[in-house]
C-alpha positions in Angstrom: 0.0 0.0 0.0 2.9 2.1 0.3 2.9 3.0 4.0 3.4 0.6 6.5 2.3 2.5 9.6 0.3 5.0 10.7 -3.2 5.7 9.8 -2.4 5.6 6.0 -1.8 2.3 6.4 -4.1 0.8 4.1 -3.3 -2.9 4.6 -4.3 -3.2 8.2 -0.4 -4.9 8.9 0.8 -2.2 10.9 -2.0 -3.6 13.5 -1.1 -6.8 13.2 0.0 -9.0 15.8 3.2 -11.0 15.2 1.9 -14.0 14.5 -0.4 -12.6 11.9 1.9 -10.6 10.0 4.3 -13.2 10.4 1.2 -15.6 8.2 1.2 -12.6 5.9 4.3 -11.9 4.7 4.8 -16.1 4.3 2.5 -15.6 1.0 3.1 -15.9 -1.9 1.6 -12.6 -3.7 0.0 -13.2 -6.9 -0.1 -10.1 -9.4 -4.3 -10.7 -9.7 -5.0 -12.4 -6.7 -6.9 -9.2 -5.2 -7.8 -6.6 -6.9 -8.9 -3.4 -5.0 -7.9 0.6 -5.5 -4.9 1.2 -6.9 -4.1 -2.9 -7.5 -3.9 -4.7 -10.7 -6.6 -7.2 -11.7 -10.4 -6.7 -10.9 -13.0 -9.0 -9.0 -11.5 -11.0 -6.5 -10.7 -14.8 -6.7 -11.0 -17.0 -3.4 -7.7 -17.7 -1.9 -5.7 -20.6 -1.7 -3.8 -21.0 1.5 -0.5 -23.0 1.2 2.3 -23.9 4.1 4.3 -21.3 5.5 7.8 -22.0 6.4 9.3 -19.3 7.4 8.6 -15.0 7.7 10.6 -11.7 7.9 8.3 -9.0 9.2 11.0 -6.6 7.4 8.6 -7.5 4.4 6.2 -5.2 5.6 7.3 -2.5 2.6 6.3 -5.2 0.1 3.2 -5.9 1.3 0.3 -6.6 -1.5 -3.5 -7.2 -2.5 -2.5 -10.7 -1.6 -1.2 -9.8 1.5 -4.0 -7.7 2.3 -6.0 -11.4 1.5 -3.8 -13.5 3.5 -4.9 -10.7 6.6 -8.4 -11.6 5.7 -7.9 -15.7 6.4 -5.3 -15.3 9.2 -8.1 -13.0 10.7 -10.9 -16.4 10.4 -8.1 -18.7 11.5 -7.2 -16.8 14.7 -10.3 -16.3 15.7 -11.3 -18.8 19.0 -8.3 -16.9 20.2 -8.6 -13.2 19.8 -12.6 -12.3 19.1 -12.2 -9.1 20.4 -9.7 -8.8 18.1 -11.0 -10.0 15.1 -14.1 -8.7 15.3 -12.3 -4.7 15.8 -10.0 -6.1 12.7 -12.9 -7.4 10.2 -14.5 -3.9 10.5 -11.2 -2.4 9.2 -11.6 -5.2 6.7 -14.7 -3.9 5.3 -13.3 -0.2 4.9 -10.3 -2.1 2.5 -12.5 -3.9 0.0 -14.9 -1.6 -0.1 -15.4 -4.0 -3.9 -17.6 -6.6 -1.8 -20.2 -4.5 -1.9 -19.6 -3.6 -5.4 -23.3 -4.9 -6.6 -25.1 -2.2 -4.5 -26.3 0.3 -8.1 -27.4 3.0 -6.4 -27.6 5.8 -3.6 -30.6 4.0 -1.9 -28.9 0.6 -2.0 -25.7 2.0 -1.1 -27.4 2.8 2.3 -27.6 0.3 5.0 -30.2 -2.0 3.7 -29.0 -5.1 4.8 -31.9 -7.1 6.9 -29.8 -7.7 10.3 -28.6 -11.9 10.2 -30.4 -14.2 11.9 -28.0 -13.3 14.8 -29.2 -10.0 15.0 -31.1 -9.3 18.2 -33.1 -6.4 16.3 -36.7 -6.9 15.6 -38.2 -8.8 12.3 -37.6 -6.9 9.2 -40.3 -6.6 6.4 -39.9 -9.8 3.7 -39.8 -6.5 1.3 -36.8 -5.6 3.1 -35.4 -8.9 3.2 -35.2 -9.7 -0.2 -33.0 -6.0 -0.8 -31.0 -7.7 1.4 -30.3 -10.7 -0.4 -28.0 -9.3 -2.7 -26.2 -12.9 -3.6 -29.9 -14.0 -4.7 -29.3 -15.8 -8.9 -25.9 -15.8 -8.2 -23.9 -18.8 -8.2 -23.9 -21.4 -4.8 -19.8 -20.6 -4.4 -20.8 -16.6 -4.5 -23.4 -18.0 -1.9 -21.4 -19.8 0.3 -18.6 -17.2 0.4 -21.1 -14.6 2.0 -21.7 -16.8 4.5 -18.2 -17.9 5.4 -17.2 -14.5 5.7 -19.9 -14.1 8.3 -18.2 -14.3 11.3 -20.2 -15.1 13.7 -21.9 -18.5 13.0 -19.8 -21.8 13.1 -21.2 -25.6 12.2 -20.8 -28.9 10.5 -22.0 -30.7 7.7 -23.0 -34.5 7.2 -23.4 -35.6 4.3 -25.1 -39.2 3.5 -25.7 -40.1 -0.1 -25.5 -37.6 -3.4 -21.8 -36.9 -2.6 -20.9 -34.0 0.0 -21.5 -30.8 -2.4 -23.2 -29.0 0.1 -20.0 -28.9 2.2 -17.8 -28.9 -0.6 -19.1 -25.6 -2.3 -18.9 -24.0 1.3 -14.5 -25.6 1.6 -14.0 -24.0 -2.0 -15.5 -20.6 -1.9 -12.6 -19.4 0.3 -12.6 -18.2 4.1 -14.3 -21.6 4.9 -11.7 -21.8 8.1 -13.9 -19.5 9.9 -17.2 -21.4 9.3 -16.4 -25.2 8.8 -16.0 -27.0 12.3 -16.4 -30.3 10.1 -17.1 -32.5 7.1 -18.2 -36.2 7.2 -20.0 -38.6 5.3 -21.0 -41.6 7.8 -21.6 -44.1 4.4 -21.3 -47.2 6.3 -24.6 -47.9 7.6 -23.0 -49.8 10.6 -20.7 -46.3 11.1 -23.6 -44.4 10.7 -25.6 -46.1 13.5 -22.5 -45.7 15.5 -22.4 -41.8 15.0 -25.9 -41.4 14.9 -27.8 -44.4 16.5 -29.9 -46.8 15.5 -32.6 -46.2 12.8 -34.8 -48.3 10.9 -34.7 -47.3 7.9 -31.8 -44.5 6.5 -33.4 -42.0 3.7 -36.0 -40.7 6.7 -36.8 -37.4 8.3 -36.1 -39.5 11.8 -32.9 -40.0 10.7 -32.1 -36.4 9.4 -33.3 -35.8 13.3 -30.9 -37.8 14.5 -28.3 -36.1 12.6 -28.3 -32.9 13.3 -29.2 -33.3 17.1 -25.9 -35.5 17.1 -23.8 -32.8 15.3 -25.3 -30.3 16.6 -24.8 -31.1 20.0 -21.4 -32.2 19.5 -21.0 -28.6 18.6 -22.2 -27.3 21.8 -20.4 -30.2 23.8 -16.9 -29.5 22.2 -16.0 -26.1 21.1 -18.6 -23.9 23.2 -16.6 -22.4 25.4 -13.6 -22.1 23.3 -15.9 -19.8 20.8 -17.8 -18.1 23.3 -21.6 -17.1 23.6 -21.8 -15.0 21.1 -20.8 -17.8 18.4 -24.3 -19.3 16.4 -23.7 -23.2 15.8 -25.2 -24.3 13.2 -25.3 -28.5 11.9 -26.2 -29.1 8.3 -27.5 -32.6 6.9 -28.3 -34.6 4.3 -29.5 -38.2 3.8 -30.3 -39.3 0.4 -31.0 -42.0 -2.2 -29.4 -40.7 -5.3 -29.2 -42.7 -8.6 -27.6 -46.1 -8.1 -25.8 -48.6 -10.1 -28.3 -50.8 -12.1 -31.6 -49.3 -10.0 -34.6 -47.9 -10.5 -35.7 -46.5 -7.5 -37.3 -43.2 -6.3 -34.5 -40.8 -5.8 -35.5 -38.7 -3.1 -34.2 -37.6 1.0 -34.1 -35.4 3.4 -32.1 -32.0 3.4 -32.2 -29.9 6.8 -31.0 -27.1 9.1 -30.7 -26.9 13.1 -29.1 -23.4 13.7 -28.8 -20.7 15.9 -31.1 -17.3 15.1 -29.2 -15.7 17.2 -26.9 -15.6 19.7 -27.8 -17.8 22.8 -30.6 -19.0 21.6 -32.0 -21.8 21.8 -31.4 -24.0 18.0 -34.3 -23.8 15.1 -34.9 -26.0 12.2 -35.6 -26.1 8.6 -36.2 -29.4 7.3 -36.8 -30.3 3.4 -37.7 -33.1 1.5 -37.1 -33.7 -1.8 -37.1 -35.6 -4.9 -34.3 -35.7 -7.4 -35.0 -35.5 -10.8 -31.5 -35.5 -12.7 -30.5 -38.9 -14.9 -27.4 -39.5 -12.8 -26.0 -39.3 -9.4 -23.7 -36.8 -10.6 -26.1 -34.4 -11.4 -28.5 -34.7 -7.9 -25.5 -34.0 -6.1 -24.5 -30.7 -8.1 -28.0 -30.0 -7.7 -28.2 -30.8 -4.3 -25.3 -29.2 -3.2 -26.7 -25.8 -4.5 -30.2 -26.4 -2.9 -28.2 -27.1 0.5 -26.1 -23.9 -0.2 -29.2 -21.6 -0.5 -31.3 -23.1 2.4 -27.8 -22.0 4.8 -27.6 -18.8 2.7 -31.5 -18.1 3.5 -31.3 -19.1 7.0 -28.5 -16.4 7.9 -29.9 -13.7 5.9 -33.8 -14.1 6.0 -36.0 -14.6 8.7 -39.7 -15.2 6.7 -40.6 -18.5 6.3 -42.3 -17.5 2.7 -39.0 -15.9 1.7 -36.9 -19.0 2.7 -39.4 -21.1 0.7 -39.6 -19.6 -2.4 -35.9 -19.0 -3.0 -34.9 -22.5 -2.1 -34.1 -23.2 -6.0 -33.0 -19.8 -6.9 -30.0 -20.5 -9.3 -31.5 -24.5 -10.0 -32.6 -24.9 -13.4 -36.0 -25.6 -13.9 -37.1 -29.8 -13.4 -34.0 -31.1 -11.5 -35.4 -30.5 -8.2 -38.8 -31.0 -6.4 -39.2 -29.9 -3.1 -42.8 -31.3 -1.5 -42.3 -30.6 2.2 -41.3 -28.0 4.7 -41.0 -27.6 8.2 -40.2 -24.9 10.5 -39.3 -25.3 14.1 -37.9 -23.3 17.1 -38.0 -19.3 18.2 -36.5 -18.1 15.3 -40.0 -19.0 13.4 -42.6 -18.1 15.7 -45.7 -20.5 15.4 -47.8 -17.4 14.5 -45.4 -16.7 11.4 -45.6 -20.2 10.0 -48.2 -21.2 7.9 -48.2 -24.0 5.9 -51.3 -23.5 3.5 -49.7 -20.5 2.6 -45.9 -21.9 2.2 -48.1 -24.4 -0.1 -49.5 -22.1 -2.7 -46.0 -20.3 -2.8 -44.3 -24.0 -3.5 -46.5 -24.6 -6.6 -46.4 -20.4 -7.5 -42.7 -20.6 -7.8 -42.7 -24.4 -8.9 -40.2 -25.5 -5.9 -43.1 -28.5 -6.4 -45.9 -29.5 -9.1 -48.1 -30.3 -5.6 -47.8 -30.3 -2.0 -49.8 -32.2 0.5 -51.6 -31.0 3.4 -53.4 -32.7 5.9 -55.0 -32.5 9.1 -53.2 -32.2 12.3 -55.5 -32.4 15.4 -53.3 -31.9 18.0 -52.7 -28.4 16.3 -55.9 -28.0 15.0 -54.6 -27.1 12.0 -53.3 -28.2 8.2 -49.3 -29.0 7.9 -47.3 -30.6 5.1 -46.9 -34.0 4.7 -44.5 -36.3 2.4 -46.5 -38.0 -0.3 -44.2 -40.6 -0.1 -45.2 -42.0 3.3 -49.1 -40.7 2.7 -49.6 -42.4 -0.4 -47.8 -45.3 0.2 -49.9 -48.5 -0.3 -53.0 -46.2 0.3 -55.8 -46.6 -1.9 -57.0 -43.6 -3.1 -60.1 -41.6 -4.3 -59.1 -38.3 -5.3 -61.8 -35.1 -6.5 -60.8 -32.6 -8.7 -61.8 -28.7 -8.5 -61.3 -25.1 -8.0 -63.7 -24.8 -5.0 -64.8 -22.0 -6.2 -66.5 -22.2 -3.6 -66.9 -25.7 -2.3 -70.2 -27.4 -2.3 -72.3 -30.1 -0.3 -71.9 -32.0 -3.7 -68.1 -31.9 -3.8 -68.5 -33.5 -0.4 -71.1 -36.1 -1.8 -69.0 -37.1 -4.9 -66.0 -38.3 -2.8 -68.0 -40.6 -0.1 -69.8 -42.0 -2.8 -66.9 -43.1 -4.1 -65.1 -43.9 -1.5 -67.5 -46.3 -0.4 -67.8 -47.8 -4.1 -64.0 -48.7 -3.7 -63.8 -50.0 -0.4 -66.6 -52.2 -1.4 -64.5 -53.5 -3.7 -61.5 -54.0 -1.6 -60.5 -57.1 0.5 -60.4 -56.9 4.0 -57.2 -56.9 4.5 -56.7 -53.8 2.3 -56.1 -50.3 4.0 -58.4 -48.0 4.6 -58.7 -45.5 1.4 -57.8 -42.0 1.5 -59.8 -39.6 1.0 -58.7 -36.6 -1.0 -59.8 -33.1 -2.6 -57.3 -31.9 -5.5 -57.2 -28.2 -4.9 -56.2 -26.8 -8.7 -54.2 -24.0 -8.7 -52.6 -24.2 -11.9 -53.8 -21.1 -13.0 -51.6 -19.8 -10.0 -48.3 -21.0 -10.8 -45.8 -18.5 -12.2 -45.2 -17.6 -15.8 -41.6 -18.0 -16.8 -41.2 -14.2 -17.2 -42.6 -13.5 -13.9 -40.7 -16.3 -12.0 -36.7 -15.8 -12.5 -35.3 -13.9 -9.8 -34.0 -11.0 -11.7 -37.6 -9.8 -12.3 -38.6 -10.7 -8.8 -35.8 -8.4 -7.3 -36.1 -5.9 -9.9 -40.1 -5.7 -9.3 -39.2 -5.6 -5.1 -36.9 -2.6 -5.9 -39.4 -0.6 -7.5 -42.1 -1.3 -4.6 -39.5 0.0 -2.2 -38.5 2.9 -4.1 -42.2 3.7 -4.2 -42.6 4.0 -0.5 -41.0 7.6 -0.2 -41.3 8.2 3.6 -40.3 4.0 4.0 -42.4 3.7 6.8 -43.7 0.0 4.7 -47.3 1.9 3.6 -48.7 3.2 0.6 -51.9 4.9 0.0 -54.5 3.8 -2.7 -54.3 7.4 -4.0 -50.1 6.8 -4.3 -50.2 3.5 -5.4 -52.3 4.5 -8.1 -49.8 7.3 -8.9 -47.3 4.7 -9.7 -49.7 2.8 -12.1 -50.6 5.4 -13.7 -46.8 6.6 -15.3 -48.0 3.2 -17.9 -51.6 3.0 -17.1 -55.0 5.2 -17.8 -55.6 6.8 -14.7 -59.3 5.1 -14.3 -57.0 1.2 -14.6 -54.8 2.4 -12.1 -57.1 3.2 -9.5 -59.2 0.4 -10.2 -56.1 -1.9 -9.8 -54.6 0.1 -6.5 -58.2 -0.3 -5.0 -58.8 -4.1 -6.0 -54.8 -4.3 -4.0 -56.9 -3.0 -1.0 -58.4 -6.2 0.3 -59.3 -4.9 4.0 -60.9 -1.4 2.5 -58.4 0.5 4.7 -57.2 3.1 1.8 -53.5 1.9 2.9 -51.7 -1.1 1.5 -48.6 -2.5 2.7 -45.2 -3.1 0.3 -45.0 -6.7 0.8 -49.3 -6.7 -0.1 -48.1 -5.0 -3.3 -45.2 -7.7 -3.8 -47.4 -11.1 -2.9 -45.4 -11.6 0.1 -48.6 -11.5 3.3 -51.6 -13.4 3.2 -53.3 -9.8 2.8 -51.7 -10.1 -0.8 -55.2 -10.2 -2.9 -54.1 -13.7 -4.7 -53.0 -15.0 -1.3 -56.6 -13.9 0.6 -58.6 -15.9 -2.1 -56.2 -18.7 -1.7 -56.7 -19.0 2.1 -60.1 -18.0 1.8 -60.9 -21.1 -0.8 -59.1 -23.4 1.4 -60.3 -22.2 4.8 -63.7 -23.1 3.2 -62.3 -27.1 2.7 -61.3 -27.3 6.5 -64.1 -28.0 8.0 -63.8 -31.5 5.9 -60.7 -32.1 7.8 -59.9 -34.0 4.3 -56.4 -33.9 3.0 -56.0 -31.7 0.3 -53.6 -31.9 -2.3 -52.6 -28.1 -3.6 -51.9 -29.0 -7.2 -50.1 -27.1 -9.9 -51.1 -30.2 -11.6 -53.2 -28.9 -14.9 -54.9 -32.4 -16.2 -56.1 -35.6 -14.4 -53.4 -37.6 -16.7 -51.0 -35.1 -14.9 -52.5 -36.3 -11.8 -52.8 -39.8 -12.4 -49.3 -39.8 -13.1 -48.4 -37.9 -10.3 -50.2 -40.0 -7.6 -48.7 -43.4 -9.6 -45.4 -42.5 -8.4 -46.3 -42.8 -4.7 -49.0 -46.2 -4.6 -49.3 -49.0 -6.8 -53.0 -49.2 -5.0 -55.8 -48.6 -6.4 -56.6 -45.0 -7.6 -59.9 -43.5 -8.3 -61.0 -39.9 -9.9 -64.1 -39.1 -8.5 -66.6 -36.7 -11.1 -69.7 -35.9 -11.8 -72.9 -34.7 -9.5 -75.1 -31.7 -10.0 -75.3 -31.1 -13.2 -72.0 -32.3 -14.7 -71.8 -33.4 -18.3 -68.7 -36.2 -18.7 -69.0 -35.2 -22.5 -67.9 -31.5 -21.6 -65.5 -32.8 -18.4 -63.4 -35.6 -19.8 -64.4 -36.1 -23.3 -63.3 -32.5 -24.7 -60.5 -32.6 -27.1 -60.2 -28.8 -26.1 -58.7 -30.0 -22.9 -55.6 -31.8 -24.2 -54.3 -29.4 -26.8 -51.2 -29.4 -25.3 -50.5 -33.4 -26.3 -49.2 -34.5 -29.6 -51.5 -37.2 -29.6 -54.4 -35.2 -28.2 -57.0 -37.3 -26.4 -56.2 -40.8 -27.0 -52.2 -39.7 -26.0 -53.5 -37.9 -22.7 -56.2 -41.4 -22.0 -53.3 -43.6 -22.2 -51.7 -41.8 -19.9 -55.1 -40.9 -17.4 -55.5 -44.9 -17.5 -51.9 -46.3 -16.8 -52.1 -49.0 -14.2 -54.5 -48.8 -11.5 -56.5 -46.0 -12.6 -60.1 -45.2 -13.0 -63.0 -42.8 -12.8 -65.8 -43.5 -10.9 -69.3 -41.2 -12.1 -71.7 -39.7 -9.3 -74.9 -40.3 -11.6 -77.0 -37.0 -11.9 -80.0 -36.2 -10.0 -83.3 -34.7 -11.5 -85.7 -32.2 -9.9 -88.0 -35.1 -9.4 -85.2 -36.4 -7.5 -84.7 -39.4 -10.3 -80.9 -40.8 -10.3 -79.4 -40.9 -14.0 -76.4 -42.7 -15.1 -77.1 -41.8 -19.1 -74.5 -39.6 -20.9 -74.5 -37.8 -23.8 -71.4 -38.4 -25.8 -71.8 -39.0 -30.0 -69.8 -39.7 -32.2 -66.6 -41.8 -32.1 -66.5 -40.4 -28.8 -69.1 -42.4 -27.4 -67.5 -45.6 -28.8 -64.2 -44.6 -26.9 -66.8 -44.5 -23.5 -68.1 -47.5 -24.1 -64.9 -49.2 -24.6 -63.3 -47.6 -21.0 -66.8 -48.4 -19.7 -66.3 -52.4 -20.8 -62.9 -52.4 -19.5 -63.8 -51.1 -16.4 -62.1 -48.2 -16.5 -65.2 -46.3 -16.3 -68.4 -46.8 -14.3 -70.9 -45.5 -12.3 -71.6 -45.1 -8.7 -74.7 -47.2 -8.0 -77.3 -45.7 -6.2 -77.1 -48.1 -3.2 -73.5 -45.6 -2.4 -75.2 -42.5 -2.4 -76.5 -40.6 0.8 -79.9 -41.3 1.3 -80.2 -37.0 1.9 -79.3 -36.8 -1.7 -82.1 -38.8 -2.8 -84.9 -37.9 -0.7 -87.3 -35.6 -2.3 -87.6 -33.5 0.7 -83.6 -33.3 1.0 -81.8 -33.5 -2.2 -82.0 -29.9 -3.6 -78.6 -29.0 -1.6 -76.7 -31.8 -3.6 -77.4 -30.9 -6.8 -76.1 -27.3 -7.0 -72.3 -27.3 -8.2 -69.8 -24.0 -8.2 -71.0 -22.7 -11.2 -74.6 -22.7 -10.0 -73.4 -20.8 -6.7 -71.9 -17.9 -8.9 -74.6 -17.7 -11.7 -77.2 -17.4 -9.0 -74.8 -14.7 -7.2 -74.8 -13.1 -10.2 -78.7 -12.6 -10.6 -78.7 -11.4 -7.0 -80.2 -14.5 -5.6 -79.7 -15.7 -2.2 -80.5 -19.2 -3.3 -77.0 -20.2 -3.7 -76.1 -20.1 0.0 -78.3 -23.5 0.5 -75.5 -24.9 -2.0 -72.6 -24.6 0.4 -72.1 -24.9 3.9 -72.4 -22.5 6.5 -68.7 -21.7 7.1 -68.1 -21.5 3.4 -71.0 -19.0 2.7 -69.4 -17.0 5.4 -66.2 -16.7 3.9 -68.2 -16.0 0.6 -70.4 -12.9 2.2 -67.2 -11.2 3.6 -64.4 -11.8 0.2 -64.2 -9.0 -1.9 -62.7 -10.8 -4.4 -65.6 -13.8 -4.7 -68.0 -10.8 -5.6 -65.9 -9.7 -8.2 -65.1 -13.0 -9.7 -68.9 -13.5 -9.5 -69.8 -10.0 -11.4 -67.0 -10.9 -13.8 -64.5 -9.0 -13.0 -60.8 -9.5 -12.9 -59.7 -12.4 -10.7 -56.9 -12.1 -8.1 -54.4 -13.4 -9.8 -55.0 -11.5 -12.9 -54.7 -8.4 -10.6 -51.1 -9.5 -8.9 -49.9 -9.7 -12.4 -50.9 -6.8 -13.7 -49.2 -5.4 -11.0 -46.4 -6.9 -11.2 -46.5 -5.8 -15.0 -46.6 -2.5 -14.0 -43.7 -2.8 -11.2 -41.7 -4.1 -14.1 -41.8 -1.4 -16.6 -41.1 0.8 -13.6 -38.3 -1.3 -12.4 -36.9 -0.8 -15.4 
């Protein structure tokens, strides 16, 4: 730097102790190792350490951007010893490559933006706020991992089982790992294993991720505790796997997790993930995994919301190589009351982090969590219904006992019970490819921020519609700021604007639709699934049991449901390609017959054509057939009873629509409550835009202003 004391000492050696300088001065300085003001080179590449011998501190004159690099990883390696130290000596760090916080574009950014690390004892940030903060977000997992390991005050381990160690060795690559590495391991061996971790049953399980981090975790706290001081956040990482193996077919799918610190002295939280691999060899799930692994400990240091964790857990993963169907958040860093699984749900299949998650009933917390369709489904026989809920019916409810007692009439008696399910579609919900990269997603956030002049995290309707209007007519942009004002307050909040809260409009209807289902206590599948061959395919993975489509009831026409060549456009072989697929293995449909006014039961369909010859065949192979009479509820056949089981979705909204109050005999009580309070049900009901056509034109908007 040209000075070697003083306060124009630009190095930081002249503060040294010996020791350190002494580590300094013993490396080797490459011309474009570093590259800062007034050094050669540009970016900076991670250091390589290599032994030193010997040191003359008389080198001090000579001292260089590697040098300057070398203080950086003596600083990490020093550190059980001299915190204080350190910690005074990484500040002065920061003020010398003032380039690590090269990607901050502007006056705004260049501010403290940062959302404090989950060691932070400030309060909660805004997710708005959070994701400025995530400035590594679509980079790769080595820019990731380098953030973290220069991070100095969290500390942890890694274990590995299965899909290689990538998680562990993207984090021993990216440089400065000395400072956040305690170990590596793989325990292979399943005999070593159950000596490291104890006993288990079976080894690709989310008891034996448990048992994993609890062991490394608390070996952690058991070892090297005092050594690093309270102030010190462990953290244990984990994997355990079945990747692709030699001459095998199997499902390639595990467990990935977290047990950390949020902050210091606390007591440890979880994330825990599982997931399915969808690369063609071993090699691949494990690059794959290893950048999954690297966001989820990038997300748990710099994030806090369980919805921003989520939906950036494949940032950087190319579309299809991953699936990840289950979550679960544990511990004070995610408060109960911030958690909410139907909501992490619909984010999964918004940002495609899963084509479906499954939900089920938990009555000791009276309320829906996520559940692994692998253990759900497995060797369950299954009778699955199909629909919007827009807004759920006593028929919907009809349809699936029906036949779910036609099924398990068929069953022997040793045969598990059948399951019960409603396929909640929200593939209209699912993210467009130029509204899901993360580029647009940050770039939209920014310009949401920006517009929140006085940054208390409010804007007005009137404000709001200001910003609309620089690309809309001023009558569309108030329309679209007011229909952002679910709670008719006048005020929205940023993260309403950005989809972030369940006061986000699409997220209201969402919980509002599904709040209507819970009274069922049913499982419910949230599906970005768009066909029933989708489906069928989809739950063929998990059973080789039995599998049943239940349809029909009200008024349905089969011809318009299943036998419309409009609804398979998207196959190169049109119906008969998607059929094939609907009807692999143990699949069938099962018809609720229609009722009349009269309250006659009618099995007839009206299909013409060659159509008809393709039902009759399905119907003579079985694949087809009716639900007799002798399955229905005897309420929906009584004359004095029936009328409530023949109204379907459609009959609730065109009676809305006329102004009638006859539609509310359709649903049940705590449905028709829902309906009478949603803003957004009138709307779809009058014709009007529906939510999620109003979050994307907003986010339409936000990018044109973005940009």
């Amino acid at each position: 730097c040209g000075s070697t004391t003083g306060p124009a000492c630009r190095c930081g050696l002249s503060r040294m102790s010996a020791g350190e300088v002494a580590f300094v001065t013993g490396l080797q300085a490459g011309p474009a190792g570093l590259a800062g003001p007034g050094l050669s080179g540009s970016k900076p590449k991670p250091l390589q350490r290599r032994p030193v011998e010997a040191a003359d501190t008389s080198s001090l004159a000579r001292c260089s951007g590697a040098a300057v690099g070398g203080a950086l990883l003596a600083c990490h390696s020093k550190r059980r010893r001299h915190r204080a130290s350190r910690q005074a000596f990484g500040k002065f760090l920061s003020n010398v490559f003032p380039w690590l916080d090269e990607k901050k574009e502007d006056s705004q950014d260049s501010q403290d933006t940062s959302a404090p690390s989950l060691g932070s004892s400030s309060s909660p940030t805004r997710s708005s706020e959070e994701v400025m903060a995530l400035k590594d977000l679509g980079s790769s997992a080595f820019d990731k991992a380098l953030q973290v390991n220069l991070d100095t005050t969290i500390y942890g381990s890694f274990a590995e089982i299965g899909a290689g160690q990538e998680v562990s060795r993207t984090f021993l690559t990216a440089g400065a790992a000395a400072g956040t590495v305690a170990r590596s391991l793989s325990a292979y061996d399943m005999q070593i294993s159950d000596v490291t971790y104890g006993k288990a049953k079976r080894y690709v399980t989310q008891e034996r991720l448990d048992q994993m981090l609890k062991t490394e975790y608390d070996t952690l706290e058991a070892s090297i505790r005092e050594e690093k001081g309270k102030e010190t956040r462990f953290f244990a990482f984990a994997t355990t796997l079945a990747a692709k193996a030699y001459m095998s077919n199997r499902e390639c799918e595990g467990w990935v997790g977290m047990t950390f610190q949020h902050e210091a002295g606390a007591a440890p939280s979880s994330v825990q993930l599982h997931v399915r691999m969808c690369d063609e060899t071993a090699q691949l799930q494990g690059e794959a995994i290893g950048r999954l692994g690297t966001n989820l400990i990038y997300l748990c240091n710099k994030a806090k919301d369980p919805v921003v964790i989520t939906s950036f857990l494949q940032d950087a993963i190319e579309e299809g190589r991953l699936e990840v169907d289950f979550v679960q958040f544990d511990g004070p860093g995610f408060p109960e009351e911030t958690v909410d699984y139907r909501l992490l749900a619909m984010k999964m299949v918004e940002f495609k982090v899963a084509p479906s998650v499954l939900l089920v009933y938990d009555e000791k917390r009276q309320s829906y969590i996520q559940a692994v369709p692998n253990n759900a489904f497995y060797k369950r026989p299954v009778v699955v219904q199909r629909s919007r809920f827009k807004p759920v019916t006593f028929a919907h409810q009809e349809v699936l006992q029906a036949a779910a007692k036609k099924l398990k009439s068929e069953l022997s008696s040793d045969s598990r019970e059948v399951l019960q399910m409603l396929d909640f579609q929200i593939d209209d919900i699912v993210r467009p490819a130029n509204l899901l990269g993360t580029d647009g997603r940050l770039r939209r956030t920014k310009a949401a921020v920006k517009a929140d002049i006085d940054g208390d995290g409010l804007l007005s309707v009137d404000a709001l519609a200001n910003v609309f209007g620089a690309q809309l007519e001023a009558d569309d942009a108030k329309q679209l700021a007011k229909d952002l004002d679910v709670n008719g307050k006048g005020k929205v909040t940023v993260d309403q604007v950005l989809g972030w809260t369940p006061q986000c409009v699409n997220n209201v209807e969402f919980l509002d639709r599904f709040r209507m289902l819970e009274s069922l206590k049913l499982p419910v599948l949230v599906s970005g699934v768009g066909s029933d061959a989708e489906l069928s395919s989809y739950l063929a993975r998990y059973t080789t049991q039995p599998i049943v489509l239940a349809v029909g009831g009200g008024n349905y026409d089969i011809a318009r449901g299943i036998f419309n060549e409009s609804l398979y456009q998207k196959y190169n072989g049109g119906m008969l390609e998607a059929f094939g697929k609907l009807f692999a293995g143990n699949v069938r449909i099962f018809q609720y017959p229609n009722i009349g006014a009269d309250g006659a039961v009618s099995s007839e369909v009206d299909i013409s054509g060659s159509k008809a010859d393709l039902h009759r065949y399905l119907v003579g192979e079985k694949k087809i057939a009716a639900i007799e009479p002798d399955f229905l509820d005897t309420f929906a056949l009584t004359q004095d009873s029936k009328e409530p089981y023949r109204g379907q979705s459609e009959d609730v909204v065109s009676l809305m629509k006329e102004g009638s109050s006859e539609w509310e005999k359709y649903v049940p009580d705590e449905a028709a409550g829902i309906i009478k309070k949603s803003s957004w049900f009138q709307r779809y009901a009058d014709g009007g835009a529906s939510s999620q056509e109003v979050i994307y034109k907003v986010f339409e908007v936000l990018d044109k202003v973005g940009e």
